[in-house]
VEXKOL-841814 format. One line per 8 residues: number of its first residue (from 1); their letters; for each residue x, y, z of C-alpha. Coordinates in nm, 2 decimals, decimal comma, padded with zeros to 4 digits. Last residue first. Layout:
BEGIN
NUM> A> X:Y:Z | ...
***
This chain:
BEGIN
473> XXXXXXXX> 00,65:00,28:-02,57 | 00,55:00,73:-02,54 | 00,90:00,91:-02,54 | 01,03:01,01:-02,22 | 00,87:01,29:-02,00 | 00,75:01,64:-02,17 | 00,67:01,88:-01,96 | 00,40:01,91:-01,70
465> XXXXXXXX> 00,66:01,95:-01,41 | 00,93:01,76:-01,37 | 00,92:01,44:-01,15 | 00,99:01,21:-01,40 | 01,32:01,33:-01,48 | 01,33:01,46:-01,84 | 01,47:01,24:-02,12 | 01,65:01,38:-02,42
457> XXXXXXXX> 01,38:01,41:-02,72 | 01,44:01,09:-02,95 | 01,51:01,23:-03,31 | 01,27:01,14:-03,58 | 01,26:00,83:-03,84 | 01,47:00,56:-03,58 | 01,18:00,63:-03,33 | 00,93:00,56:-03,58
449> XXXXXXXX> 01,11:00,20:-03,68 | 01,16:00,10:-03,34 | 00,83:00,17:-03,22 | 00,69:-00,02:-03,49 | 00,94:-00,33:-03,49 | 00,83:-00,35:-03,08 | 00,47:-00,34:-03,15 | 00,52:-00,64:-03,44
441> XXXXXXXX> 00,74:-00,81:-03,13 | 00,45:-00,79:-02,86 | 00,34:-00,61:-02,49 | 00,62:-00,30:-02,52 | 00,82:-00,18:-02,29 | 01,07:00,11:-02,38 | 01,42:00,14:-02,24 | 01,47:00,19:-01,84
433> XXXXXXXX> 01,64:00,46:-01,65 | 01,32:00,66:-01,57 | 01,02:00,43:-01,68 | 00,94:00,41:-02,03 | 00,66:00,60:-02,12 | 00,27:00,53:-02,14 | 00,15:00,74:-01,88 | 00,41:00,91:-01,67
425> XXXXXXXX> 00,24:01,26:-01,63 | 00,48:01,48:-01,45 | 00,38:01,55:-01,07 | 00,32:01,88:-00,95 | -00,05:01,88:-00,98 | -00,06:01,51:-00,80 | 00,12:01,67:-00,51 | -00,11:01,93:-00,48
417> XXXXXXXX> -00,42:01,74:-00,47 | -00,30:01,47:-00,26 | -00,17:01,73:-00,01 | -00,56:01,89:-00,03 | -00,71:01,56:00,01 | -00,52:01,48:00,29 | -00,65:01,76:00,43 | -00,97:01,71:00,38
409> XXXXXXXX> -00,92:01,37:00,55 | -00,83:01,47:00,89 | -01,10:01,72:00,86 | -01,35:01,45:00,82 | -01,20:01,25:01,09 | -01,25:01,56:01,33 | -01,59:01,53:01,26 | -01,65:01,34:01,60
401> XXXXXXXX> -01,59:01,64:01,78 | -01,50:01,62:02,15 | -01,18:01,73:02,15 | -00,93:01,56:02,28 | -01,14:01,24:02,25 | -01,19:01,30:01,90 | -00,83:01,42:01,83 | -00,67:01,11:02,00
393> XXXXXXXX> -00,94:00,86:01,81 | -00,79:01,06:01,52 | -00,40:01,07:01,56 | -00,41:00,67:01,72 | -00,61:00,55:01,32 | -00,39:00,77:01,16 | -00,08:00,73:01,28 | -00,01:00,45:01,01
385> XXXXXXXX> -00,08:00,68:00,73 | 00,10:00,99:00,85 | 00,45:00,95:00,97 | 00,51:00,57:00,94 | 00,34:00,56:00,63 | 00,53:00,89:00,47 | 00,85:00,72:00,56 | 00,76:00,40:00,47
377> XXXXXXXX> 00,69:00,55:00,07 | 00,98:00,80:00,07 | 01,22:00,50:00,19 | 01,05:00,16:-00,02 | 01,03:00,46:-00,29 | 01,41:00,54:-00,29 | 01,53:00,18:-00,22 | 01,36:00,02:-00,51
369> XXXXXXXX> 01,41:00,25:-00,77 | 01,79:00,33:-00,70 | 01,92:00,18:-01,01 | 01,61:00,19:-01,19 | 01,52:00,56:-01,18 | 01,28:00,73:-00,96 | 00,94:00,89:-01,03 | 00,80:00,57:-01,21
361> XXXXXXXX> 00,78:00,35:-00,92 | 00,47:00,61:-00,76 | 00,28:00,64:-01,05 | 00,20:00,27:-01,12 | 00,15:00,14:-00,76 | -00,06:00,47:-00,72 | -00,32:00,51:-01,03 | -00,56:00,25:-00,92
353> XXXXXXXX> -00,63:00,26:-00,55 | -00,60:00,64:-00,58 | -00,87:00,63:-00,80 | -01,06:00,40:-00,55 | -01,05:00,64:-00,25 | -01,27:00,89:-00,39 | -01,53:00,58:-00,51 | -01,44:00,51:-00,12
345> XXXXXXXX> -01,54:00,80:00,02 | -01,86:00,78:-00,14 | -01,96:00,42:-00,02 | -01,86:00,49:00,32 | -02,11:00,79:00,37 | -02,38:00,57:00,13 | -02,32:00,29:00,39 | -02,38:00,52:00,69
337> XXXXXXXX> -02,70:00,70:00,58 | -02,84:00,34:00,48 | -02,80:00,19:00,78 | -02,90:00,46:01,04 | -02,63:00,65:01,23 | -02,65:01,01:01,13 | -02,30:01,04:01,20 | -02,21:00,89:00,84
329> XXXXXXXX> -02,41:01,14:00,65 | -02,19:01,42:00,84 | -01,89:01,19:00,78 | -01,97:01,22:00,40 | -02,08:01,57:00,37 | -01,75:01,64:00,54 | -01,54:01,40:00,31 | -01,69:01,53:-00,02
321> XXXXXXXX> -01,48:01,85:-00,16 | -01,15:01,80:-00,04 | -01,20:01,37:-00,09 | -01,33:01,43:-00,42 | -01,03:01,67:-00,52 | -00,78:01,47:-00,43 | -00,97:01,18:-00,63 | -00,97:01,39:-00,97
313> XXXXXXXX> -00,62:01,50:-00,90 | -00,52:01,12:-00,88 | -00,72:01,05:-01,15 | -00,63:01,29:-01,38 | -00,21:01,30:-01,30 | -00,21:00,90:-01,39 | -00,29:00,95:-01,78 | -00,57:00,96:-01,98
305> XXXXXXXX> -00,58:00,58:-02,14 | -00,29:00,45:-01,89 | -00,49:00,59:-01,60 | -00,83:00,42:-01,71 | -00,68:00,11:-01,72 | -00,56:00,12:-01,32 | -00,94:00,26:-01,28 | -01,10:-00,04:-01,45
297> XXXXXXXX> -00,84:-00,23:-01,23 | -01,01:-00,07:-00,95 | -01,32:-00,12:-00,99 | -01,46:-00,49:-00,89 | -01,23:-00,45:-00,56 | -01,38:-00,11:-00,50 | -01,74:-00,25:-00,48 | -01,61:-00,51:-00,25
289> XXXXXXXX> -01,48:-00,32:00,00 | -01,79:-00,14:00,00 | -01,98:-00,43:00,08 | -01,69:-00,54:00,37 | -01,71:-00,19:00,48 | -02,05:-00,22:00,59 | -02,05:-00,53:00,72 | -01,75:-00,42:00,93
281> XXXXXXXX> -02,02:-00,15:01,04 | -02,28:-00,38:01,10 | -02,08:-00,57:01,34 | -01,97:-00,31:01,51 | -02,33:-00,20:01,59 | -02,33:00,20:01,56 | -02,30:00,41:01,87 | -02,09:00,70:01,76
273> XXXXXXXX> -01,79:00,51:01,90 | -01,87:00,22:01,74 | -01,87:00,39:01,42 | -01,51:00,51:01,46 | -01,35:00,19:01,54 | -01,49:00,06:01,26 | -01,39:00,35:01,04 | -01,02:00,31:01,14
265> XXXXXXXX> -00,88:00,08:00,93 | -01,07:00,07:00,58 | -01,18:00,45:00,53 | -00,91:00,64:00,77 | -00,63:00,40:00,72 | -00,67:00,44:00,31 | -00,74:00,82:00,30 | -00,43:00,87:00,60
257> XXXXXXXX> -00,22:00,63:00,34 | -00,33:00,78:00,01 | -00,28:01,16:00,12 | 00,08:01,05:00,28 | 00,18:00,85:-00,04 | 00,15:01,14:-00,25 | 00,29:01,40:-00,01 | 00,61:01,15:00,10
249> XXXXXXXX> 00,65:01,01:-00,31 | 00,64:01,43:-00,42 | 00,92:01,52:-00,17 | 01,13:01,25:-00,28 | 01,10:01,31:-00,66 | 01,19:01,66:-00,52 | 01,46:01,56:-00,34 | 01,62:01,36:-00,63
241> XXXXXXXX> 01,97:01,20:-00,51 | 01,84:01,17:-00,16 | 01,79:00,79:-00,10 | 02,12:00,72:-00,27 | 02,34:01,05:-00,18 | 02,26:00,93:00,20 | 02,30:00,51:00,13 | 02,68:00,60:00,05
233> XXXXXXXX> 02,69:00,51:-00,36 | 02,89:00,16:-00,39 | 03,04:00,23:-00,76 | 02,86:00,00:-01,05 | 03,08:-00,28:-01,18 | 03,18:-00,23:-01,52 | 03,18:-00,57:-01,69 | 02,85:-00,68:-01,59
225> XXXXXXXX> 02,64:-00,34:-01,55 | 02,50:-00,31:-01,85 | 02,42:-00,67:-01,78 | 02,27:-00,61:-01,47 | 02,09:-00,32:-01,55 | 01,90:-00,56:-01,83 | 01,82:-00,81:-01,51 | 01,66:-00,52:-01,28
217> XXXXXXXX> 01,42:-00,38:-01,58 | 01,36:-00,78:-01,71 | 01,20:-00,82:-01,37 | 01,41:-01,10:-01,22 | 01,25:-01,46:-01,26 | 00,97:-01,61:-01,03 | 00,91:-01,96:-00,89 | 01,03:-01,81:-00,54
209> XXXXXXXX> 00,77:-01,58:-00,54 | 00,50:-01,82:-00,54 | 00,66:-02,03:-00,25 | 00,67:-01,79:-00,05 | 00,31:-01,65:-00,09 | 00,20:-02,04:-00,05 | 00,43:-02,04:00,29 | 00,30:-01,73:00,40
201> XXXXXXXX> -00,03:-01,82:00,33 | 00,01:-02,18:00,55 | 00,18:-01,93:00,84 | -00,10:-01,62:00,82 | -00,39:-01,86:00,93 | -00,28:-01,83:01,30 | -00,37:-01,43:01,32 | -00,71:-01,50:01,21
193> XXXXXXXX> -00,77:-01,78:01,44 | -00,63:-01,61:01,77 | -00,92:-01,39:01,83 | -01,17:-01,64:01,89 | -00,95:-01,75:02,25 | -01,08:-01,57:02,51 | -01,26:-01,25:02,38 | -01,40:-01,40:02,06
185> XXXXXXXX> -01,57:-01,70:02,28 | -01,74:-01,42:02,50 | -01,83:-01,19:02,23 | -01,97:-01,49:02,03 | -01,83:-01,76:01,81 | -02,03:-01,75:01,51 | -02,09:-01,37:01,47 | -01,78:-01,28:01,57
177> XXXXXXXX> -01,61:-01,50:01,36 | -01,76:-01,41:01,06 | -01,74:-01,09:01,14 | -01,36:-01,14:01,19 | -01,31:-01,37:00,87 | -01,55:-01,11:00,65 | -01,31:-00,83:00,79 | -00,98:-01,00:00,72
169> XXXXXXXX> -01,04:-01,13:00,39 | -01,22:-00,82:00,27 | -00,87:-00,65:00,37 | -00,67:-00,89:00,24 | -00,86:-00,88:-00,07 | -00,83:-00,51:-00,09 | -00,45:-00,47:-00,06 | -00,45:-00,77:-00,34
161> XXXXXXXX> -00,65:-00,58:-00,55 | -00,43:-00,30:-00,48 | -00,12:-00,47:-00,60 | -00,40:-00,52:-00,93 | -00,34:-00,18:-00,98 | -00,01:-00,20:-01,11 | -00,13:-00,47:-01,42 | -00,35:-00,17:-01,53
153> XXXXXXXX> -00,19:00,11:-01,47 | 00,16:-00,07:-01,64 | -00,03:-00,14:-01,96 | 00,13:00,11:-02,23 | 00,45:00,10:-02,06 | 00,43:-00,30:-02,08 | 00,48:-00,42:-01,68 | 00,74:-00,65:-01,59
145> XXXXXXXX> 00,94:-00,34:-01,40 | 00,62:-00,21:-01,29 | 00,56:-00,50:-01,14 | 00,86:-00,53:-00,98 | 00,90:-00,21:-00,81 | 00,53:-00,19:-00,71 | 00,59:-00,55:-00,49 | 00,95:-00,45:-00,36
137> XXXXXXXX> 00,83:-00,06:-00,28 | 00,52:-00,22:-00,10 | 00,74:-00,52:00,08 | 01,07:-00,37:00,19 | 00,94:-00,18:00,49 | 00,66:-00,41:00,55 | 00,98:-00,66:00,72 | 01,00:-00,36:00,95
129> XXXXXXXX> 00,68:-00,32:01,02 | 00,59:-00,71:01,09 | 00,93:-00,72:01,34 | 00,77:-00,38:01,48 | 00,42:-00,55:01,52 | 00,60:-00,91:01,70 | 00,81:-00,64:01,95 | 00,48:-00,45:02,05
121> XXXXXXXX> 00,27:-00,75:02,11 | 00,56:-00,90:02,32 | 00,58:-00,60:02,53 | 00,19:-00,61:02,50 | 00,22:-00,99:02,72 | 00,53:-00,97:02,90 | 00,38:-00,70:03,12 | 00,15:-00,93:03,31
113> XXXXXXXX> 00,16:-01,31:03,15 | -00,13:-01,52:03,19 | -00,41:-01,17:03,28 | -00,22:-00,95:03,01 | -00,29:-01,26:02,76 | -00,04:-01,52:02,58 | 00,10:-01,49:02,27 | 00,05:-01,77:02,03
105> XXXXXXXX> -00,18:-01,56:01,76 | 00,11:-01,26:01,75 | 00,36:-01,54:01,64 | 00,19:-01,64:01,40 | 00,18:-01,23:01,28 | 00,53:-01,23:01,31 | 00,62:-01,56:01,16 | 00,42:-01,42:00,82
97> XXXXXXXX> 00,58:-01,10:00,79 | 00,95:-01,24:00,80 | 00,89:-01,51:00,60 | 00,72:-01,27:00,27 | 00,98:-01,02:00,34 | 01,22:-01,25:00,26 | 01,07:-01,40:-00,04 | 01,04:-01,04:-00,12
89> XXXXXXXX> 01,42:-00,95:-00,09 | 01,53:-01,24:-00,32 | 01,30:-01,15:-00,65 | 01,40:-00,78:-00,62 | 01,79:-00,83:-00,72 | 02,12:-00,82:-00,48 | 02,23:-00,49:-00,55 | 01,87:-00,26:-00,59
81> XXXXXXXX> 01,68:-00,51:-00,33 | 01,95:-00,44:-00,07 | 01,94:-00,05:-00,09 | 01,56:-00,10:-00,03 | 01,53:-00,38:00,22 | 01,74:-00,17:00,48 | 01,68:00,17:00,44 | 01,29:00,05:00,42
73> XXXXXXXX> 01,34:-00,17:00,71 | 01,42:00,15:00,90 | 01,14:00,32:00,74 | 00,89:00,05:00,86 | 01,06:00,09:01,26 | 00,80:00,38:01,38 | 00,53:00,21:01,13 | 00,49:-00,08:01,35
65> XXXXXXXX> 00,46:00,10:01,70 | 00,09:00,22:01,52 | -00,05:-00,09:01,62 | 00,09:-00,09:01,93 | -00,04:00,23:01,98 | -00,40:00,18:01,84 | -00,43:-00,11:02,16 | -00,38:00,13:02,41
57> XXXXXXXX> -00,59:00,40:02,26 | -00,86:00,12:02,28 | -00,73:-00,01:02,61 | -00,75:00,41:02,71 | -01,15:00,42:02,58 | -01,22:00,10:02,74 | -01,12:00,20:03,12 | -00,99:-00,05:03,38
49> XXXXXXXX> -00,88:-00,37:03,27 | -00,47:-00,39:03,23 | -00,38:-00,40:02,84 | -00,31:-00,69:02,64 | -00,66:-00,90:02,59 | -00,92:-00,61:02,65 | -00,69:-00,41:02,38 | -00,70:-00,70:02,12
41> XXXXXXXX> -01,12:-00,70:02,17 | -01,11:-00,32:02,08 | -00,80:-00,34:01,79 | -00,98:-00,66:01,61 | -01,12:-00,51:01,31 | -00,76:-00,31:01,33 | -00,53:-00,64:01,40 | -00,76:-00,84:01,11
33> XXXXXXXX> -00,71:-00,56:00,85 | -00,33:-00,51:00,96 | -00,27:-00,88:00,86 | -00,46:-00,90:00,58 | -00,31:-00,58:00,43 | 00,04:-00,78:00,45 | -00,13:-01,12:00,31 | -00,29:-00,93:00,02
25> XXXXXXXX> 00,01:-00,76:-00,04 | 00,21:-01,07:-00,08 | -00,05:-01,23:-00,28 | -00,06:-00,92:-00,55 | 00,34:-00,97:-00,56 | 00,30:-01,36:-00,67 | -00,01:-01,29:-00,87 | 00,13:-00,98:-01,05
17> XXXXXXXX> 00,52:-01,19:-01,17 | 00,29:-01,46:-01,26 | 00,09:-01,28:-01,49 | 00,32:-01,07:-01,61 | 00,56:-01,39:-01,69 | 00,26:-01,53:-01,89 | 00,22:-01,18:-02,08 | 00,59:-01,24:-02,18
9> XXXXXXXX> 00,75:-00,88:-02,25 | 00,88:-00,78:-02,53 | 01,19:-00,49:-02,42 | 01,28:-00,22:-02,63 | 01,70:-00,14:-02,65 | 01,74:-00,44:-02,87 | 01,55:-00,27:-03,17 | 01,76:00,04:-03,14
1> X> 01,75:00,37:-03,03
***
């Protein structure tokens, strides 16, 4: 290998490159966070009057009709994103997401419009999925594409930062809301601020991401690429070329997804239905929100100083272990019970948080990067982390048991736990496809110089087992 194979990255291009992406996801997470805080008083609005439990279930669906089309815009965005360049697909994700949830603000109530009103609910959340399709495999792609090997934890996690911000964004606006407005003023026309905000933060998202360059991953495969043009690849043998890199994106994003929904999506839903005040139970949240917001990009740098496969299994194991003692602290109802309940799955949640949006890009190579984990990744989502919040209330009212959430969980836990088992450690290596990354020149002249003194071991796909991967950056 030779000095010219290792990329130097620019730590102000990182920067950018993290805040552009980082916005993004805050704006999609946003979005869901205020539909979900919203899902009782969105359900009074869209559905027919009658009973609350089926507008609730009501309301679930149509948020869950949004993950039914997110692998379609997966097949679309991804493929697209690998030939035309990352940059250009985001912006485009970035409009498409944005005028759906205006749009969702604007539309008129069951009682103004009949029938018209959730159809047009429904087709605004599926024009949201499907843009969503292209945006979390777009955003981890090209961060960890700018990323330094040695770094790529740490400058991944803050795509989670952003998840969380949106989230603490969208709870703090709908309590605050709630709180100054009324139930009354929230019922006929409070609801619609939240949603209306998204069009000026689309447009600042936009033009963020517009400002960037190409990650230097996607621009160096141009070049290799310039005078031999790469053969068009039928989509199948594209998104299926490494089933078992596939298989492991589905069971590691499913476990982060039902863990994620569960904790920040449904769990207001679910307190309210044990009897505890909504309002203090998006409060809640809101403070544990915050406590995972101040660590995970102490997690994200703890998984390039021990590796990904630590955390993760670390936090599969938590939620196995600790979701039952959690839910049966939360059902207790008082303040304190509840808070520590939440508090505890989301320390579990946190390492997942922290280790994902580096893990995940780095079990697929950087021709079909993009594509693959936009695919396995909305897949997964539409299958098991978007259900979650419909699959739960469902279960409880089937049943009668209000731990069935902490089963849910459990399991997730136990996929997560596998999964992360399987996976080869990524830590600190190149990505699959890629050369080294390095953060400065006199790093680059090292690594250069001990690579040329020993043979370089031939690369193993990143999905192996706990064998060696590429050579540490």
């Amino acid at each position: 290998m030779q000095r010219a194979d290792i990329t130097v990255t620019d730590e102000r291009a990182v920067k950018r490159a993290v805040k552009a992406t980082a916005l993004g996801n805050a704006m999609e997470w946003f979005d869901f966070g205020v539909y979900s805080y919203l899902a009782v008083t969105i359900g009074k609005v869209f559905f027919p009057s009658g009973n609350e439990a089926a507008q609730i279930l009501a309301s679930l669906a149509a948020f869950a009709a949004a993950f039914l089309v997110r692998p379609l815009g997966g097949m679309f965005f991804g493929p697209l994103g690998d030939r035309v360049g990352r940059k250009k697909i985001l912006a485009l994700t970035m409009i498409m997401m944005a005028a759906a949830t205006l749009a969702i603000g604007l539309i008129p109530g069951y009682a103004t419009i009949g029938l018209w009103a959730p159809a047009l609910l429904v087709l605004c959340r599926m024009v949201q999925g499907f843009s969503t399709g292209g945006e979390y495999g777009g955003a981890a792609t090209f961060i960890a594409e700018y990323a330094p090997d040695r770094r790529r934890g740490f400058w991944g996690s803050f795509l989670e930062f952003g998840t969380l911000v949106g989230y603490i964004a969208a709870a703090s606006l709908v309590t605050g809301l709630t709180l100054l407005l009324g139930e009354t003023a929230m019922l006929e026309w409070g609801w619609r601020l939240p949603f209306l905000i998204a069009g000026p933060l689309g447009l600042a998202g936009l033009y963020l991401r517009l400002k960037l360059d190409e990650s230097p991953a996607f621009r160096a495969l141009e070049e290799r690429s310039a005078d031999a043009p790469a053969e068009r690849v039928p989509l199948r043998r594209t998104l299926f070329a490494d089933p078992r890199a596939l298989g492991l994106c589905v069971a590691l994003v499913a476990a982060f997804n039902i863990t994620d929904y569960m904790l920040l999506s449904y769990m207001p839903t679910y307190l309210s239905t044990i009897g505890f005040d909504e309002t203090g139970g998006l409060m809640a949240i809101v403070l544990v929100m915050l406590v995972l917001l101040a660590l995970v990009n102490a997690v994200g740098r703890l998984s390039d100083r021990v590796g990904r496969r630590p955390v993760l299994i670390g936090g599969s194991a938590a939620f196995v272990v600790l979701a039952l003692p959690c839910f049966l602290l939360i059902r207790q109802g008082g303040p304190v019970a509840v808070f520590t309940g939440l508090l505890v799955l989301g320390l579990a949640l946190v390492t997942y948080l922290g280790a994902m949006s580096s893990a995940l890009p780095a079990l697929f190579p950087t021709r079909t990067r993009y594509a693959s984990l936009s695919f396995g990744f909305n897949v997964s989502v539409s299958l098991f982390g978007g259900t979650t919040p419909l699959v739960v209330a469902a279960l409880v009212d089937a049943t009668g048991n209000d731990l069935m959430p902490a089963y849910y969980t459990m399991l997730a836990g136990l996929v997560g736990l596998v999964a992360a088992v399987l996976m080869a450690e990524t830590a600190g290596r190149p990505l699959p496809g890629s050369g080294p990354s390095v953060s400065t020149v006199a790093e680059a002249e090292a690594l250069a110089a001990e690579l040329a003194r020993r043979p370089v071991p031939a690369p193993r796909a990143a999905t192996g087992g706990r064998g060696t991967a590429p050579a540490r950056a």
